[in-house]
C-alpha atoms as a printed R data frame, in Angstrom:
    type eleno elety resid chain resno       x      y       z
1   ATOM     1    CA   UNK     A     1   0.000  0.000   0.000
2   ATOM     2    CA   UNK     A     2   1.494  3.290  -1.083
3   ATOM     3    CA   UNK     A     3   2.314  5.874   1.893
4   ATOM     4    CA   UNK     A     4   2.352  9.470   1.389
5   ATOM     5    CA   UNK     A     5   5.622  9.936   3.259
6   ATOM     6    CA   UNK     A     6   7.154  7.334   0.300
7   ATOM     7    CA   UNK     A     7   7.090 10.362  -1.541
8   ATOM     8    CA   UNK     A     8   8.653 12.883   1.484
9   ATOM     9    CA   UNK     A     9  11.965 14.452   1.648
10  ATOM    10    CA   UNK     A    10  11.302 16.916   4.206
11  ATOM    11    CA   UNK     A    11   8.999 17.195   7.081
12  ATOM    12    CA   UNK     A    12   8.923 20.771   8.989
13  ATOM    13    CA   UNK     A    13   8.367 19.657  13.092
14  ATOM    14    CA   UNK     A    14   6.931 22.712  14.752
15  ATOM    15    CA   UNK     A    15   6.544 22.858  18.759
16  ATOM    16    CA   UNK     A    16   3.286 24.503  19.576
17  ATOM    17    CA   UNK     A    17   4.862 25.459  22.867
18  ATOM    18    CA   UNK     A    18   7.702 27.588  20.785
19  ATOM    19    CA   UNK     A    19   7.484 30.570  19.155
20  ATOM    20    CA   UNK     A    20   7.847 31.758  15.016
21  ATOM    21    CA   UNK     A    21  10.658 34.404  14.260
22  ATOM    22    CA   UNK     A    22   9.176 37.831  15.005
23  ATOM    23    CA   UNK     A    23   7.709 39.070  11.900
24  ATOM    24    CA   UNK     A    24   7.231 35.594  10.507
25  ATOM    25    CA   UNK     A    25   3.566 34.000  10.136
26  ATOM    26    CA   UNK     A    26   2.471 30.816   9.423
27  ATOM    27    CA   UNK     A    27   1.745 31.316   5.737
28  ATOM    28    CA   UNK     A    28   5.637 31.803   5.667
29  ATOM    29    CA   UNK     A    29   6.378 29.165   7.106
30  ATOM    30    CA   UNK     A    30   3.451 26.441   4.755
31  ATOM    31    CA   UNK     A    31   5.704 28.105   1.693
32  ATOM    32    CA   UNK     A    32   8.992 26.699   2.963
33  ATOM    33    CA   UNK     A    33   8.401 24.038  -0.037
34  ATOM    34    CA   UNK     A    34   8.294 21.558   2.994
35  ATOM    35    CA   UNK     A    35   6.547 18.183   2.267
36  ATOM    36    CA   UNK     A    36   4.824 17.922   5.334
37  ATOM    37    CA   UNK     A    37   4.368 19.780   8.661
38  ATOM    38    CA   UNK     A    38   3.861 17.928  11.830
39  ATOM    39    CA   UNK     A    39   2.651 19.735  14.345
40  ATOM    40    CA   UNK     A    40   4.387 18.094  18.028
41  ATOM    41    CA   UNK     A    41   6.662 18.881  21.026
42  ATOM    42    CA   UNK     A    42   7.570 16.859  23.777
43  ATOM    43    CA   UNK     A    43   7.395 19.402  26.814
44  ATOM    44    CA   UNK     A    44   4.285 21.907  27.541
45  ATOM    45    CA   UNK     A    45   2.099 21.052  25.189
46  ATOM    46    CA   UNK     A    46  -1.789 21.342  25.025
47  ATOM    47    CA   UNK     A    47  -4.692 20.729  22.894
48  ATOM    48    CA   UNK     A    48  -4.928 24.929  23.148
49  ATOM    49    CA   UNK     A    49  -1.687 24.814  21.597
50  ATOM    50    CA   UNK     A    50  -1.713 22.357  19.232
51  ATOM    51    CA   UNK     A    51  -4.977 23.723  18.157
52  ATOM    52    CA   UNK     A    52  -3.841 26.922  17.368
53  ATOM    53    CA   UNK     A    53  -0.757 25.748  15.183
54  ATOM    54    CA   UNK     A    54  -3.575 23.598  13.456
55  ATOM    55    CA   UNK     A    55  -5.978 26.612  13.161
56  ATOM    56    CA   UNK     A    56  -2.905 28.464  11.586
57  ATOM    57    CA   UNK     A    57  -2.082 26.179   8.637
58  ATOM    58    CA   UNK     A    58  -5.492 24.608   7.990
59  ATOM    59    CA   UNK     A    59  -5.689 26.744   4.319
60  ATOM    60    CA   UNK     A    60  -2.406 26.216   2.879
61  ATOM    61    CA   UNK     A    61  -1.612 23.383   0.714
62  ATOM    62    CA   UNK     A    62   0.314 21.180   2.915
63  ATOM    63    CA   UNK     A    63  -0.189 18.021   4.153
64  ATOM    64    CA   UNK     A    64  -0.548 18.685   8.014
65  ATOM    65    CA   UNK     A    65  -0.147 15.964  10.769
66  ATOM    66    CA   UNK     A    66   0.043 15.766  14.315
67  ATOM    67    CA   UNK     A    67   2.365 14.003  16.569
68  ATOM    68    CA   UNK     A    68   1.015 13.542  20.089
69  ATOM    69    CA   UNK     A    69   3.090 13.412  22.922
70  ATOM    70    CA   UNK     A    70   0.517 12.190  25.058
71  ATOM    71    CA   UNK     A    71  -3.002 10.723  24.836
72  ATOM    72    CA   UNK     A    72  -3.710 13.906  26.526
73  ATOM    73    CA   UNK     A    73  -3.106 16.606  23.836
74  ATOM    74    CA   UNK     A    74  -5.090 14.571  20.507
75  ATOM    75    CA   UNK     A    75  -6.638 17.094  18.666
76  ATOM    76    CA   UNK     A    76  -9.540 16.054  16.527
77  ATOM    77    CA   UNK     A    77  -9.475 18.419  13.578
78  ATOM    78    CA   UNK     A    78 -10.826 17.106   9.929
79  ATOM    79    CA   UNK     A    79  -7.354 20.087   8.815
80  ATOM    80    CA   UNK     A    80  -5.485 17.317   9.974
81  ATOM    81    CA   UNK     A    81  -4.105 14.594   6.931
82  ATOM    82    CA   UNK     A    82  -3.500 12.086  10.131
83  ATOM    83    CA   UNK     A    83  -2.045 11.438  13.491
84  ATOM    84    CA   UNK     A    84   2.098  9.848  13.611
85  ATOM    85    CA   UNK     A    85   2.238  8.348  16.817
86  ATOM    86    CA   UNK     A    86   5.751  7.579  18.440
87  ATOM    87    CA   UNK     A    87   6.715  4.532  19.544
88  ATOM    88    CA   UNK     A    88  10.179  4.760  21.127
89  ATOM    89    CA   UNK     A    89  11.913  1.262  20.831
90  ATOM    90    CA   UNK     A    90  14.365  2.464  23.089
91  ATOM    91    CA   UNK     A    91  12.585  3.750  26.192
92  ATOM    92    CA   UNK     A    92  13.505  2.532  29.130
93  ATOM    93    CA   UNK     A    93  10.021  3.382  30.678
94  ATOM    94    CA   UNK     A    94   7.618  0.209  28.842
95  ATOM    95    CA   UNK     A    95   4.872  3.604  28.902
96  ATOM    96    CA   UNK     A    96   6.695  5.382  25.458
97  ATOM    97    CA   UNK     A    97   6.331  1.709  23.468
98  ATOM    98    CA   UNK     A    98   2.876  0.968  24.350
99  ATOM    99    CA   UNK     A    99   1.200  2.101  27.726
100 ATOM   100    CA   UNK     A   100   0.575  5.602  26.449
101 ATOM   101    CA   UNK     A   101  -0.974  4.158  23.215
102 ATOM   102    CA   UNK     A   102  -3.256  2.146  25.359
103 ATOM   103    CA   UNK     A   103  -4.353  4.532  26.995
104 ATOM   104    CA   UNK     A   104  -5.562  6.203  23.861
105 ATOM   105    CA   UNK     A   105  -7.107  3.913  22.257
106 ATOM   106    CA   UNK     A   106  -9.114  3.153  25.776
107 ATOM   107    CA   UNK     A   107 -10.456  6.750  25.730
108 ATOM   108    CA   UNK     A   108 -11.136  7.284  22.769
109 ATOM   109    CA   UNK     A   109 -12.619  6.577  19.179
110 ATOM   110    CA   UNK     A   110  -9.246  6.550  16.936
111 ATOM   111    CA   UNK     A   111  -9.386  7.647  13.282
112 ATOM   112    CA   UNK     A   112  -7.422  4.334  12.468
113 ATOM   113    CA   UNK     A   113  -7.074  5.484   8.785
114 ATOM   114    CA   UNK     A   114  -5.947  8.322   9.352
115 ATOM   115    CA   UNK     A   115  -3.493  6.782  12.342
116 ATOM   116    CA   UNK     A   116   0.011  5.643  12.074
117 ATOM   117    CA   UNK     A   117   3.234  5.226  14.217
118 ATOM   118    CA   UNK     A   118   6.704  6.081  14.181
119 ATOM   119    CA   UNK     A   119   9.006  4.048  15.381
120 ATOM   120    CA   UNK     A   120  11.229  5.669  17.014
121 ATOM   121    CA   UNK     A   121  15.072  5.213  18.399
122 ATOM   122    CA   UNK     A   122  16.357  8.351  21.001
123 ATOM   123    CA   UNK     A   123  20.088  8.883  20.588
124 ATOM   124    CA   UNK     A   124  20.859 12.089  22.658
125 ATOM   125    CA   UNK     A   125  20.749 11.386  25.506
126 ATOM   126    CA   UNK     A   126  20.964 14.993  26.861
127 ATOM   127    CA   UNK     A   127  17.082 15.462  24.645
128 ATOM   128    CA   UNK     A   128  14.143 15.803  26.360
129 ATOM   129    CA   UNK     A   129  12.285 12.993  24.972
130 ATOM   130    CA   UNK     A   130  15.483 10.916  25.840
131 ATOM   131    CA   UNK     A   131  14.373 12.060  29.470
132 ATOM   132    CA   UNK     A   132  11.320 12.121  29.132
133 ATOM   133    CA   UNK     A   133  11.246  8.379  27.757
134 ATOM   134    CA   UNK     A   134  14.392  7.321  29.872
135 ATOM   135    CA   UNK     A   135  15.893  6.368  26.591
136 ATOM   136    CA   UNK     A   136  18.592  4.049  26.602
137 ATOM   137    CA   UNK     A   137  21.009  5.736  23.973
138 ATOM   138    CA   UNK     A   138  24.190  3.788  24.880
139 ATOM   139    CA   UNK     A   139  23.673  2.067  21.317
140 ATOM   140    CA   UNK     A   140  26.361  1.729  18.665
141 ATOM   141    CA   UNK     A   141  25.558  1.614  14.410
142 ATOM   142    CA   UNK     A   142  24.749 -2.472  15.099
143 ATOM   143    CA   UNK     A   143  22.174 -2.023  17.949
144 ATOM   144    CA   UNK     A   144  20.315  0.857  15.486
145 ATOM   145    CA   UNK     A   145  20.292 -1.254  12.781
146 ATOM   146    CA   UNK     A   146  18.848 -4.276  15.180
147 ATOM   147    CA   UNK     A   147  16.417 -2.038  16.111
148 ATOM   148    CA   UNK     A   148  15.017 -0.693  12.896
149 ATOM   149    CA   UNK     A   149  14.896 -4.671  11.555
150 ATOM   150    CA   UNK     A   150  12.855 -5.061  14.986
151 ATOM   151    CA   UNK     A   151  10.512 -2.005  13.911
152 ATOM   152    CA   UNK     A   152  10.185 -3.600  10.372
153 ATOM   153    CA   UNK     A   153  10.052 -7.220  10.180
154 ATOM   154    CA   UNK     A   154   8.816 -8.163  13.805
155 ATOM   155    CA   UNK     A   155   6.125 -4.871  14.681
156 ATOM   156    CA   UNK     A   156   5.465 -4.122  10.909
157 ATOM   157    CA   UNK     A   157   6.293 -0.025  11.546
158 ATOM   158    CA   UNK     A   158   5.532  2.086   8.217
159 ATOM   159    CA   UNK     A   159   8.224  4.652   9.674
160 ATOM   160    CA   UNK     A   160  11.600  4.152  11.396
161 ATOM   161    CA   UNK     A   161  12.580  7.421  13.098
162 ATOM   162    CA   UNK     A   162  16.013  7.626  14.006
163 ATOM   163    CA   UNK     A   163  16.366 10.799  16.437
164 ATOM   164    CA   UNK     A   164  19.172 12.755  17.711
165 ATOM   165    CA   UNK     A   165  17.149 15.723  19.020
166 ATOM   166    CA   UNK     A   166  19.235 18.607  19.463
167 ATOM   167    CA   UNK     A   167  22.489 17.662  18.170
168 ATOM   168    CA   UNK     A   168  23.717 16.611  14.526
169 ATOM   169    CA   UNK     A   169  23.588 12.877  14.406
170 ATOM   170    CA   UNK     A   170  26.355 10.045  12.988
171 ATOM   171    CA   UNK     A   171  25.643  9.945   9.281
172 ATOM   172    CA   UNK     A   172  27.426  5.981   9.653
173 ATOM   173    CA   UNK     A   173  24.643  4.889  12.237
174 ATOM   174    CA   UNK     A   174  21.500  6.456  10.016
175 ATOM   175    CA   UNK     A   175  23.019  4.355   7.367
176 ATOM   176    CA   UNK     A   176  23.291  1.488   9.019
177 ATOM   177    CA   UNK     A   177  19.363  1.331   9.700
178 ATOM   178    CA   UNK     A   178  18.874  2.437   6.324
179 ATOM   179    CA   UNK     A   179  20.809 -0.472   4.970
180 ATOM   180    CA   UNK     A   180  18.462 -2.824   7.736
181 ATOM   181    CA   UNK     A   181  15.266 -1.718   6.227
182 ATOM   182    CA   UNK     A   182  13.368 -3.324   2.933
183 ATOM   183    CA   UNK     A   183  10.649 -1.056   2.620
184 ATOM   184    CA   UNK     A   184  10.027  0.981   5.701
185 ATOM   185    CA   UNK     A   185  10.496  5.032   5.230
186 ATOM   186    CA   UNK     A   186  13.565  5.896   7.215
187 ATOM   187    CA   UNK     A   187  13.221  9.544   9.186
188 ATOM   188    CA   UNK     A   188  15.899 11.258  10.700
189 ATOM   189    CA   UNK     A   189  15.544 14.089  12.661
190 ATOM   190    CA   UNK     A   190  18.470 16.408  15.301
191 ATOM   191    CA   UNK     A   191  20.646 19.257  14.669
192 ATOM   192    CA   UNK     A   192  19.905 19.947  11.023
193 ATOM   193    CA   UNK     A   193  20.276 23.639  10.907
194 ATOM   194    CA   UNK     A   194  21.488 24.198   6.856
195 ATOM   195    CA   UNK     A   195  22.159 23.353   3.097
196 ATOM   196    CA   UNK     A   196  25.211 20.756   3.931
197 ATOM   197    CA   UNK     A   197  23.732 19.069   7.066
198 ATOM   198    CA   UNK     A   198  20.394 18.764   5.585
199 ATOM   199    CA   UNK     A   199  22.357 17.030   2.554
200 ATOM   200    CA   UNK     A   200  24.584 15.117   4.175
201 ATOM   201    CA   UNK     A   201  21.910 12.908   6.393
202 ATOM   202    CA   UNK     A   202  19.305 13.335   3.463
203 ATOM   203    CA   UNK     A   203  21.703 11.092   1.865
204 ATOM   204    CA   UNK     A   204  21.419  8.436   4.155
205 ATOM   205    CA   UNK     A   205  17.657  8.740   5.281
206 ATOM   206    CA   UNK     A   206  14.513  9.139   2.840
207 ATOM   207    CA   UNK     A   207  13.092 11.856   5.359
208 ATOM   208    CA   UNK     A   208  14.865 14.832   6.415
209 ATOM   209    CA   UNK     A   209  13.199 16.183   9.882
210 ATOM   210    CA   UNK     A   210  13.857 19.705  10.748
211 ATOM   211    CA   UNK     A   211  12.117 21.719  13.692
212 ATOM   212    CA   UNK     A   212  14.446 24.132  16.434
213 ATOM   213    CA   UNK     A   213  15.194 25.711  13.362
214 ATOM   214    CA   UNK     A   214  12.174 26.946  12.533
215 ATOM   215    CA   UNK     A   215  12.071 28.923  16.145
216 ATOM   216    CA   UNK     A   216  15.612 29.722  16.480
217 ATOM   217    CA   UNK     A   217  16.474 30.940  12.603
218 ATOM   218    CA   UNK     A   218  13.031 31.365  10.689
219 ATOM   219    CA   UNK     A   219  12.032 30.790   7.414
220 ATOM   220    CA   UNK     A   220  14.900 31.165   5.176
221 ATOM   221    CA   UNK     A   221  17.131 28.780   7.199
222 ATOM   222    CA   UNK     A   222  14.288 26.061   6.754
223 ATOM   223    CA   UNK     A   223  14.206 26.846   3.000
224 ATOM   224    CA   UNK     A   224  18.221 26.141   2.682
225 ATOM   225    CA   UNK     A   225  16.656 22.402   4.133
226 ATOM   226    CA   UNK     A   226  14.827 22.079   2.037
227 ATOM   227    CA   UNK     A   227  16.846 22.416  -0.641
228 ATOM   228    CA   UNK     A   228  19.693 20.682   0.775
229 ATOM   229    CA   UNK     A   229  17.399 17.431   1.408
230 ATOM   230    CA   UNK     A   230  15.750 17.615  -2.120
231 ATOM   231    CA   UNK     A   231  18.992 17.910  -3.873
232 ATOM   232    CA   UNK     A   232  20.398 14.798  -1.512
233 ATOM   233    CA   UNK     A   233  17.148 12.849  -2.707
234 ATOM   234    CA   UNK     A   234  17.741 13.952  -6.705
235 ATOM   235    CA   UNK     A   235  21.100 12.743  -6.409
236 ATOM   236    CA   UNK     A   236  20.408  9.136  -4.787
237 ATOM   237    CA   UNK     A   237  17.700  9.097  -7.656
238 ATOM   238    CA   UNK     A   238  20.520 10.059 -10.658
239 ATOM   239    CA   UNK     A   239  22.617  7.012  -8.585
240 ATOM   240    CA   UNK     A   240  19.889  4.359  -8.658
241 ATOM   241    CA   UNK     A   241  19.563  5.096 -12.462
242 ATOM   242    CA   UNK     A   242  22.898  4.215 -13.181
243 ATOM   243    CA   UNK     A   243  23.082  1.118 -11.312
């Protein structure tokens, strides 16, 4: 079954509990040339919050999702192209791989077609969600790829998200899970912030997540992304040819 995010390069994460640039507005930031946005933070958000990032992007062309930290925060918004739902393989608390999801789907009457998950694996340990999840990040290229074959092959995960939050990860360990996976989409996400980093780990994953930068730097910063992770998909395209 085909998956819109098949087709992604680059997915804009914005934190409803963050700021834009001053002088920036939504509409600047939907014509990024983004593929996505998702719409998700991991500390100090609400359904207020999340509603009025929705609110803001609901009529501009862009597929919009929403990652939910919690049960707590689910917005139910027809603006919304679907929920992405982390799973973190890694969490040392069993609540981040499937207590919170239990909870969920307990209160409430999910949108399965319109639901996925996101498998993913913390590697910073100094990120919030690595706290927040008690992520075990002491893994080395091997364990990542172990994981992302787990994610795949034994749990049947659409999405393998490989996450450094915060800092730029090991271009050798995205790779490596790359390499493990047949058909899953491969995201990575931490410490993209221009052109050559957005390149550089767009050649190794088939999803480029970007999101502090969008607070910190604005607009244009996100658009050099963009770029960078289209150009990095181009030329993986121009290599398959070949071969």
């Amino acid at each position: 079954m085909s998956t819109p995010w098949a087709d992604w390069d680059h997915v804009l994460k914005v934190d409803p509990d963050k700021s834009l640039v001053e002088g920036e507005t939504f509409e600047d930031v939907c014509r990024t040339g983004t593929d996505a946005i998702e719409v998700g933070g991991t500390m100090d958000v609400t359904t207020e919050k999340m509603q009025r990032v929705i609110d803001a992007c609901r009529k501009h062309d862009v597929p919009l999702y929403q990652e939910p930290s919690n049960p707590a925060v689910v917005v139910e918004d027809d603006a919304l192209d679907g929920y992405l739902v982390p799973v973190v393989l890694n969490a040392g608390d069993p609540f981040w791989i499937t207590g919170a999801h239990k909870e969920w789907v307990r209160i409430a009457d999910l949108d399965w077609a319109r639901t996925a998950t996101e498998a993913y694996v913390v590697l910073n340990p100094e990120a919030s969600v690595a706290e927040y999840t008690d992520a075990d990040c002491d893994l080395d290229a091997d364990d990542v790829a172990a994981y992302a074959t787990v994610a795949e092959r034994m749990l049947g995960q659409d999405i393998v998200y490989v996450e450094y939050s915060g800092t730029l990860g090991d271009p050798d360990v995205v790779a490596a899970a790359r390499d493990a996976l047949a058909d899953a989409t491969l995201f990575y996400g931490g410490g993209v912030r221009d052109y050559d980093a957005a390149y550089e780990l767009g050649e190794v994953a088939d999803v480029v997540v970007v999101g502090d930068l969008l607070h910190d730097e604005g607009v244009d910063a996100v658009e050099e992304t963009v770029r960078g992770a289209n150009d990095a998909h181009a030329g993986r395209s121009r290599t398959a040819n070949r071969t």
